[in-house]
SEMIZA-243900 format. One line per 8 residues: number of its first residue (from 0); their letters; for each residue x, y, z of C-alpha. Coordinates in steps of 0.2 Angstrom, whole numbers. Each point is the difference from the previous one (the first is absolute). Example, Ala and Ser with C-alpha at 12.3 -4.5 7.8 and 13.67 -1.06 7.14 Angstrom:
// SEMIZA-243900
0	as	62 -22 39 | 6 17 -3
***
This chain:
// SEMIZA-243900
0	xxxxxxxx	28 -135 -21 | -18 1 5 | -10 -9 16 | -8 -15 -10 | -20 -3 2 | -5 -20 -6 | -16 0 -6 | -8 -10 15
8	xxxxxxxx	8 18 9 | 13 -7 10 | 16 10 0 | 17 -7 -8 | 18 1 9 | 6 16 1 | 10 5 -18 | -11 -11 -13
16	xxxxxxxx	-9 11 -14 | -18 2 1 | -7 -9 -15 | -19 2 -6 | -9 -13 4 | -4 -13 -18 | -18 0 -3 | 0 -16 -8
24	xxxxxxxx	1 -8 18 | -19 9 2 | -8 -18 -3 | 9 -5 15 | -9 12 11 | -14 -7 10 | -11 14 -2 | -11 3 -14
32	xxxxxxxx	4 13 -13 | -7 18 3 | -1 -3 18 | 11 9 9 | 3 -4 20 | 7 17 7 | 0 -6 17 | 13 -14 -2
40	xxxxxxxx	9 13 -12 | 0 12 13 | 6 -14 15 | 15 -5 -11 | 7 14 -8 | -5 18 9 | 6 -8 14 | 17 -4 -6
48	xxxxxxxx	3 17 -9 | -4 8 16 | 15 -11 9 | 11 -3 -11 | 0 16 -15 | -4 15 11 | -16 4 -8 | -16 8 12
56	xxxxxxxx	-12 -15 3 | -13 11 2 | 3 14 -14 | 6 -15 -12 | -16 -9 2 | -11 15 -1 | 7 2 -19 | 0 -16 -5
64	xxxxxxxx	-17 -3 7 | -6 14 -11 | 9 -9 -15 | -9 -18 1 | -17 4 6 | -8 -18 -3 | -16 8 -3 | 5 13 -10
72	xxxxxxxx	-1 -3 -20 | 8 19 -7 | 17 1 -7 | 12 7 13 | 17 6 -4 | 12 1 15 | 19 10 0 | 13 -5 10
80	xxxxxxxx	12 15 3 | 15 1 7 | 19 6 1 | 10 -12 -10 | 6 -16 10 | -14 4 14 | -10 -17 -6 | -11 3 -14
88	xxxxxxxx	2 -16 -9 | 2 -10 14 | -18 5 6 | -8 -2 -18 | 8 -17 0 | -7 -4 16 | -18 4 -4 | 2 -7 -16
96	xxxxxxxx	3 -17 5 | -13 0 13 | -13 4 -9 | 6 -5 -19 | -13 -15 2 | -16 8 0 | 2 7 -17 | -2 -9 -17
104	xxxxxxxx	14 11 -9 | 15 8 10 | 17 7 -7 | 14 10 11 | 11 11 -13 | 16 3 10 | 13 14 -2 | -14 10 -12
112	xxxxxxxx	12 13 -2 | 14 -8 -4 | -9 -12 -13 | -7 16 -9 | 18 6 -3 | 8 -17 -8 | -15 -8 -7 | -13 17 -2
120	xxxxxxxx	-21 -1 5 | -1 -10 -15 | 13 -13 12 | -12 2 13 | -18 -1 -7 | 7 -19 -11 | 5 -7 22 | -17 6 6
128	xxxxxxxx	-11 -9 -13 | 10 -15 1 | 0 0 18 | -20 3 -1 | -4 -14 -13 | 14 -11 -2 | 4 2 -16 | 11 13 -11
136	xxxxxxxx	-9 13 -9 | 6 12 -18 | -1 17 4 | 6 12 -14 | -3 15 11 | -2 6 17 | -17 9 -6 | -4 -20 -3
144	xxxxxxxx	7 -6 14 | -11 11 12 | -15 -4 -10 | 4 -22 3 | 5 2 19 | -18 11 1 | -9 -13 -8 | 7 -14 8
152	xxxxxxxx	0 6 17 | -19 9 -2 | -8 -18 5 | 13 -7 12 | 0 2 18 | 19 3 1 | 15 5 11 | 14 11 -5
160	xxxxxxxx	15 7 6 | 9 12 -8 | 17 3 10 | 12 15 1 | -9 13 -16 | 2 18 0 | -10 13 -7 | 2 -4 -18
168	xxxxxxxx	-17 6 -7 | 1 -14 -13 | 2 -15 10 | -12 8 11 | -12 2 -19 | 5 -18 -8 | 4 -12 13 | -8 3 16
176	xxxxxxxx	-15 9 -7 | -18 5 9 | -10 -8 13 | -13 -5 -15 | 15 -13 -8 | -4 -11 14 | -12 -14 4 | -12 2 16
184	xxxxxxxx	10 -5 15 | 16 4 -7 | 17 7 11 | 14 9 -8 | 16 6 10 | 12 12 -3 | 16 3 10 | 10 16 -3
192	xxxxxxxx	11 13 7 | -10 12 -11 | -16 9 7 | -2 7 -19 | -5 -17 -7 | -15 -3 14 | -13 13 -5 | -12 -18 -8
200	xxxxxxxx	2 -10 15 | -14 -2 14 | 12 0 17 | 16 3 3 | 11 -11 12 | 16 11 6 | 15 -9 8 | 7 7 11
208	xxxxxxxx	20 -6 9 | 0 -15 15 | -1 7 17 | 16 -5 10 | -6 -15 9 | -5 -8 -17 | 15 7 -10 | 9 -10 15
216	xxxxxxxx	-6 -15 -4 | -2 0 -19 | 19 5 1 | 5 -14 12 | -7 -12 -10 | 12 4 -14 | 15 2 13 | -4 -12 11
224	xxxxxxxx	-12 -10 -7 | -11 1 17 | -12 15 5 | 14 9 11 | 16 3 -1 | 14 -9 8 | 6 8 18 | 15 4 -6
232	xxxxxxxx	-6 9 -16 | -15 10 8 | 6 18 2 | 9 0 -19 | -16 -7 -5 | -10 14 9 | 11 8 -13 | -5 -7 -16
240	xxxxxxxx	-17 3 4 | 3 20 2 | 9 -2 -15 | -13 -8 -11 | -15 11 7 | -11 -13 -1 | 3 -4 -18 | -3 -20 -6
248	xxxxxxxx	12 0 -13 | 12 6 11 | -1 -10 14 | 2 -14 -11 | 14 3 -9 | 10 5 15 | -7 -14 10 | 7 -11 -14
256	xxxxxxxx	17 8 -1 | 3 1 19 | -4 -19 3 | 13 -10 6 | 10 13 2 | 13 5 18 | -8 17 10 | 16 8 -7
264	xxxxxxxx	-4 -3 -16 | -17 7 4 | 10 14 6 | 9 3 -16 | -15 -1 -14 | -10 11 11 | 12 13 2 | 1 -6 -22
272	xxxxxxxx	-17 6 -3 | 4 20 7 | 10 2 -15 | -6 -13 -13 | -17 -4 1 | -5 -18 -5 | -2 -3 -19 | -14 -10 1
280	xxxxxxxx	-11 10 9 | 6 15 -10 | -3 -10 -18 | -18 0 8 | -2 19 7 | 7 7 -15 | -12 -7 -14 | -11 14 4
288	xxxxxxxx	12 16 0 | 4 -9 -17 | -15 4 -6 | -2 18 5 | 7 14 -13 | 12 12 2 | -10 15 11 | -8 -16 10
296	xxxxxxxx	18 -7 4 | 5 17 6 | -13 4 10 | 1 -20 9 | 20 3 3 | -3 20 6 | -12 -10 16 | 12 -15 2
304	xxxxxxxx	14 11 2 | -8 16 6 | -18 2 5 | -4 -17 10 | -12 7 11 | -5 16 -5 | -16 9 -5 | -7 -6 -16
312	xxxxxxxx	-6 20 -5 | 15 5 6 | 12 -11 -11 | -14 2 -15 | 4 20 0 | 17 -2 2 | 3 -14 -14 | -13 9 -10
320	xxxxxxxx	14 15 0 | 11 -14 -7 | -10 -2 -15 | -6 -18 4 | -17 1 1 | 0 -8 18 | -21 -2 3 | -1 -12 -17
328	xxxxxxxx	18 -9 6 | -4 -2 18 | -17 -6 -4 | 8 -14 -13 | 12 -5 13 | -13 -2 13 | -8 -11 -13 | 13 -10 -3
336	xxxxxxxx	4 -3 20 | 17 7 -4 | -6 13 16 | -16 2 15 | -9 17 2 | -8 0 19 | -6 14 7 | 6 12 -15
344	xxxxxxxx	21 -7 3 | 9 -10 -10 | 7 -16 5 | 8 -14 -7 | 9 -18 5 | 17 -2 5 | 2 -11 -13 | -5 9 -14
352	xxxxxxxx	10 15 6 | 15 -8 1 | -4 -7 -18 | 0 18 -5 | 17 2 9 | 6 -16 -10 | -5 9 -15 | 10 18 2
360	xxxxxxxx	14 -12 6 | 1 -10 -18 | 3 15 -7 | 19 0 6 | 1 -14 13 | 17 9 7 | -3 18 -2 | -12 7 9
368	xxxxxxxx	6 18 -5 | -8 -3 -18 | -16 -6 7 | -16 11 -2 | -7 -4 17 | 9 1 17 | -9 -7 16 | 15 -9 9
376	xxxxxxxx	12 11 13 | 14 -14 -6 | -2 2 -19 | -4 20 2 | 19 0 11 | 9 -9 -15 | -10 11 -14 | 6 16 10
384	xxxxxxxx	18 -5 1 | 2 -4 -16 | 5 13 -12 | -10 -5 -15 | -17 -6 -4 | -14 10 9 | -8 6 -19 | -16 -11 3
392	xxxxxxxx	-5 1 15 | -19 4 0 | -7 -2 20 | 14 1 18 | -8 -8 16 | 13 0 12 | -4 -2 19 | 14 7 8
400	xxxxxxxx	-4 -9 17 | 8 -17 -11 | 15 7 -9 | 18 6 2 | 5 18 -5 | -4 2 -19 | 2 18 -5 | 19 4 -1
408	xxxxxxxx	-3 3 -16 | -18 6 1 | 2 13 -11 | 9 -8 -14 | -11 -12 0 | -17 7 -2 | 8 12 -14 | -2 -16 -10
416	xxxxxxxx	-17 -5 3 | -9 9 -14 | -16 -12 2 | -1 -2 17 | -20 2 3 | -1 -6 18 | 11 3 14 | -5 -7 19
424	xxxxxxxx	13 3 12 | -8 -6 19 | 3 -7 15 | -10 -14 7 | 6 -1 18 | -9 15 7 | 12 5 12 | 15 2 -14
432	xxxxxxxx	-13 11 -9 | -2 14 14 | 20 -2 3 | 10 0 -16 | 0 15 -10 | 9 -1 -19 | 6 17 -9 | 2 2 -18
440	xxxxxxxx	17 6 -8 | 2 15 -7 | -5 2 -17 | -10 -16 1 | -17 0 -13 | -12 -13 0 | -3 -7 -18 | -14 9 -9
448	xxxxxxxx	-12 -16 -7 | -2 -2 19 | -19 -5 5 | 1 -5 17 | 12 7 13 | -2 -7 17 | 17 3 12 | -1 -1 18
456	xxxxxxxx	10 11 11 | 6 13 -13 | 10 15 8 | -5 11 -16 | -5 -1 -14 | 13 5 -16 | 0 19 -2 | -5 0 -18
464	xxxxxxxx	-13 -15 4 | -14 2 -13 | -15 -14 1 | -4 3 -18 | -5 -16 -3 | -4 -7 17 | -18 -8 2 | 3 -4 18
472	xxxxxxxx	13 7 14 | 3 -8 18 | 12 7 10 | -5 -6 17 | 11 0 15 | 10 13 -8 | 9 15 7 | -6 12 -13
480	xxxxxxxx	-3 17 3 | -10 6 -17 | -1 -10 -14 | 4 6 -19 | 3 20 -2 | -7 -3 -20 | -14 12 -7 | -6 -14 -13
488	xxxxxxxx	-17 -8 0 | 3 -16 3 | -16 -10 -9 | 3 -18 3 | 5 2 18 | -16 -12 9 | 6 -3 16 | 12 8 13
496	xxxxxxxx	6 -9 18 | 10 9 11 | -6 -8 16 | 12 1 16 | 10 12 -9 | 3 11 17 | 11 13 -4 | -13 5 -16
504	xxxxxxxx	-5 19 0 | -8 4 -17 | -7 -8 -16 | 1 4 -18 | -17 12 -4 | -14 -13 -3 | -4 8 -18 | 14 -6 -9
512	xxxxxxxx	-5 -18 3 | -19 2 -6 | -3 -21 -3 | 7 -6 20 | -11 -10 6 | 8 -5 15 | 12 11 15 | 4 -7 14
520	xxxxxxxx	8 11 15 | -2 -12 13 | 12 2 16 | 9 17 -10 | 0 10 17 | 8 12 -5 | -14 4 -14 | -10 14 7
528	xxxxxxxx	-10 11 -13 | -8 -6 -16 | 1 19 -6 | 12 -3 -14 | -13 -12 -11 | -17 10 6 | -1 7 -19 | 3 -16 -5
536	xxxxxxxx	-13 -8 7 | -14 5 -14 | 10 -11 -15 | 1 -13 12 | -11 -11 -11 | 6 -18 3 | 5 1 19 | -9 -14 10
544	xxxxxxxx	12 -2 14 | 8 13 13 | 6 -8 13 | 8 14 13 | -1 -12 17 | 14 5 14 | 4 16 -10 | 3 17 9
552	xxxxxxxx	-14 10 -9 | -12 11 9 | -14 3 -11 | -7 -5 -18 | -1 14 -13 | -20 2 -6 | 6 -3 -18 | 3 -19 5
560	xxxxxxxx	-18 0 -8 | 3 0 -16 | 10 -18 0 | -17 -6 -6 | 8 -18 -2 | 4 -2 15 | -5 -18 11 | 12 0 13
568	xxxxxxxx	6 13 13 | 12 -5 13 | 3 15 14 | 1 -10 14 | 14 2 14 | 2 17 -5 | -1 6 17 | 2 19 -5
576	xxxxxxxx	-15 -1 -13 | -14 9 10 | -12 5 -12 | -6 -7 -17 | -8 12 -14 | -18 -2 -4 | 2 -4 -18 | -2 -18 -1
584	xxxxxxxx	-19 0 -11 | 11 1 -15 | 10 -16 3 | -12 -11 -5 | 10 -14 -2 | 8 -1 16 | -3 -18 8 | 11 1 16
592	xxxxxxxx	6 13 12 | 12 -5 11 | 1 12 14 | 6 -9 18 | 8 10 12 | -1 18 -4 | -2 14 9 | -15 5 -12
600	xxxxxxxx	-13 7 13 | -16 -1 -13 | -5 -7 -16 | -6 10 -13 | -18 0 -7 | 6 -5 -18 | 7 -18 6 | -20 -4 1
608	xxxxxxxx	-3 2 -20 | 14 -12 -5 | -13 -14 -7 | 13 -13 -4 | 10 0 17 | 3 -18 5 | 12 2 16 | 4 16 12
616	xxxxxxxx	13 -4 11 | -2 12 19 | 11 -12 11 | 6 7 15 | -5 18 -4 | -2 7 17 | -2 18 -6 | -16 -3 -11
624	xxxxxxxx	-14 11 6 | -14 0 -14 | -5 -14 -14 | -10 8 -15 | -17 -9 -7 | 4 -15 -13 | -11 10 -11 | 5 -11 -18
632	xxxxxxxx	12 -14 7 | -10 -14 -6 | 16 -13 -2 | 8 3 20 | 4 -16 4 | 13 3 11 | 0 10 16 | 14 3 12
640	xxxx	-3 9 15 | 11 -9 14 | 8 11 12 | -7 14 -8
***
């Protein structure tokens, strides 16, 4: 069900389809053709959109104002992008029956996608011309076809939406076409989920989720058939609303299986929808991921089940390792609103993930121990326990702040998981992290195709432990003394954590990971002298983050030079470190130098010539004596001398 629009712009009770408005009641309207009033348009209708779908007043006006410019006679082609049930077609429909009327030829071709693959372009091309002209037309070809709809449309001032395409390059070629196929003054629309099929338009109109006073009452309208919910029904509504995450499609379709309904009943679907998400709203969701191949649908299920959150670089490297060619695959899924990138981390909504979950569930709805992904501390218990299964299983996230004992039979188990890529075992409460430690049996291997290994609280590691294949290691919070005793270079290791590791003494020599990027020794106080990776440090090619904060070392071996790559340097709280080498002209690269609260009495001449250092961090360095001339640093932006 949509929120309808009549054509005079006047919402419909709650629950009846939006219909485009029939332009055969045009010679009813009391304005002139070709004369378009944008004031009344804009009183009636922005108005009500603002109130009753959610949508920005001032944003949504600012877009459509660019759209129909009275005075402005070019073509303009407008998209409409959006996640799937976020209301693209509703908007489209909206406009389109407000302003339908100021144009001599309009057509709105619904469900393009869908069309394409029953009927073809050929389908497609024979509704528009008849939409267009009135009448039926013979085309033998799509060649043919693009050539009629270019001559028709050439001397028409028209309006055309084309809803829901993807980035089919020949619907793109044959149907929709260039800006040149269209008379003076003419507006086309696309909506889409698909950034790929917008490279012809002139603006793009995102859509973004309902904030939660608007999702409120767009899903109180279907409940209750009123802007709020009943007294009674407000906190398990308060509910819904988190649940959907601002999503229309949502709100609607649990707003419509919730009404009339007791609280306990409420109750019941609610606690339903943890387990088995709604099929409506899933049907929807899951057209997309239907359309990705194989490596793409990987890549989707490895962030709904594992990397939610994470550094987009980071997951690219390690998903690279995988062999899934993750920059091209993250990119399509950002195109296809499937995921968000901000601020370099990947998000994506709650209802797409758990549409992700609903998929690896399908796969064998009661046995979780022959699923590929495990994310839930419930299902990861029953896989455990079970004696069989545990052959597919790709990615383990278990948060152990959640979940019951699950490793009586820990090493049994993992002995099965030949494919097991990634393998996250955390805490999320804080307090269980620091407090609970978990030791290894004897004997016990992690499998060998493992990626990702990030397990909180270790006691040790295995004695044979070998990261042959390891792209990424965090150990944090552990109570570790050394790490791996191996000889090996170990190539594809990129990043290292190790952070609050207290009891940690000594790491593996630096050379025989030439391609790390990142080691983080943060709160290791036990970690005093750097002496066994000085050789290393000049195959250190790649490093571009040592973080040593709250470490016990004294002092910084000169050849810290030579880590050329280098952007970020964290020594601060190290309240033995008294001196630092002057070698840092070499570092070029180094952006940030975090150094607060040492003991270090003066800074040497070299920090001057880094010409790319962006913030130097002095807090509360009592003990600083002498600050060297800023000779080359051009980019300082940041300078932090408090207490100092």
């Amino acid at each position: 069900m949509e929120w309808g629009v009549e054509s005079s712009g006047v919402l419909t009770e709650a629950g009846e389809e939006l219909e485009v408005a029939d332009h055969s009641m045009k010679e009813n309207q009391n304005e002139a053709p070709g004369i378009w009033n944008y004031e009344r348009w804009e009183n009636s209708c922005l108005a009500k959109f603002s109130e009753f779908l959610g949508f920005p007043t001032k944003g949504f006006e600012k877009e459509i104002t660019r759209l129909l410019r009275k005075s402005n006679d070019d073509v303009r082609i407008v998209g409409i992008r959006g996640v799937g049930g976020i209301g693209k077609t509703t908007i489209a429909k909206a406009i389109y029956n407000q302003i339908s009327f100021d144009f001599g030829s309009v057509s709105f071709l619904e469900n393009v996608k869908a069309i394409r693959k029953t009927g073809g372009i050929h389908d497609l091309q024979k509704r528009l011309l008849r939409d267009i002209t009135g009448e039926k037309h013979y085309i033998s070809n799509i060649s043919q076809g693009a050539k009629v709809i270019q001559d028709t449309l050439q001397s028409r001032k028209a309006l055309i939406v084309f809803d829901d395409i993807d980035d089919d390059l020949e619907l793109l070629e044959y149907l929709i076409g260039e800006h040149h196929w269209f008379g003076r003054g003419s507006r086309v629309l696309i909506t889409t989920r698909d950034r790929n099929s917008l490279h012809k338009v002139n603006d793009v109109f995102e859509i973004e989720g309902l904030n939660h006073k608007d999702a409120l009452k767009l899903f109180s309208l279907y409940a209750f058939q009123q802007s709020l919910p009943e007294e009674y029904y407000k906190i398990l509504s308060y509910d819904v609303i988190y649940y959907c995450q601002g999503l229309p499609l949502a709100l609607k379709a649990l707003g419509s299986l919730l009404r009339g309904k007791r609280t306990s009943e409420w109750e019941s679907e609610l606690h339903k929808l943890k387990n088995i998400p709604n099929a409506k709203i899933q049907d929807v969701l899951k057209i997309s991921y239907d359309e990705l191949d194989r490596t793409q649908q990987a890549i989707f299920l490895d962030i709904a089940c594992f990397f939610k959150g994470e550094d987009r670089d980071f997951v690219s490297k390690i998903l690279d390792c995988c062999e899934m060619f993750a920059e091209s695959g993250i990119g399509f899924l950002e195109a296809k609103c499937l995921i968000t990138v901000s601020h370099n981390k990947i998000y994506m909504h709650d209802l797409i993930q758990e549409m992700g979950w609903e998929v690896i569930r399908q796969q064998h709805p009661e046995d979780p121990n022959k699923w590929s992904r495990l994310w839930n501390p419930a299902d990861i218990y029953r896989a455990f326990i079970c004696e069989n299964g545990m052959k597919n299983v790709e990615t383990i996230s278990l948060d152990l702040s959640r979940s019951k004992e699950v490793f009586a039979n820990m090493k049994k188990v993992f002995a099965k998981m030949k494919r097991l890529r990634l393998l996250r075992v955390y805490y999320s409460d804080d307090t269980m992290r620091k407090k609970y430690k978990i030791s290894l049996p004897e004997g016990f291997e992690f499998p060998r195709e493992l990626r990702y290994l990030h397990w909180e609280g270790l006691e040790a590691l295995p004695l044979n432990f070998d990261p042959e294949n390891l792209v990424a290691i965090n150990l944090k919070c552990s109570n570790i003394k050394k790490l791996w005793k191996m000889k090996k270079h170990h190539e594809k290791l990129k990043f290292i954590d190790v952070s609050d590791s207290q009891q940690l003494i000594k790491m593996p020599k630096l050379s025989s990971m030439p391609n790390l990027e990142s080691l983080n020794i943060k709160g290791c106080t036990s970690f005093c002298k750097l002496h066994s990776s000085i050789s290393a440090f000049p195959y250190m090619n790649f490093m571009k983050e040592l973080l040593l904060e709250n470490t016990g070392i004294k002092e910084l071996p000169s050849s810290i030079q030579y880590l050329t790559s280098l952007e970020f340097l964290n020594v601060s709280w190290c309240s033995k470190l008294q001196k630092l080498p002057d070698c840092f002209a070499k570092m070029r690269r180094l952006r940030r130098l975090d150094m607060d609260r040492t003991r270090v009495k003066e800074l040497p001449s070299s920090i001057g010539y880094l010409e790319y250092l962006e913030s130097l961090n002095l807090l509360r360095c009592s003990h600083l004596e002498k600050f060297p001339e800023m000779v080359k640093t051009k980019c300082l932006r940041e300078l932090c001398l408090w207490g100092t």
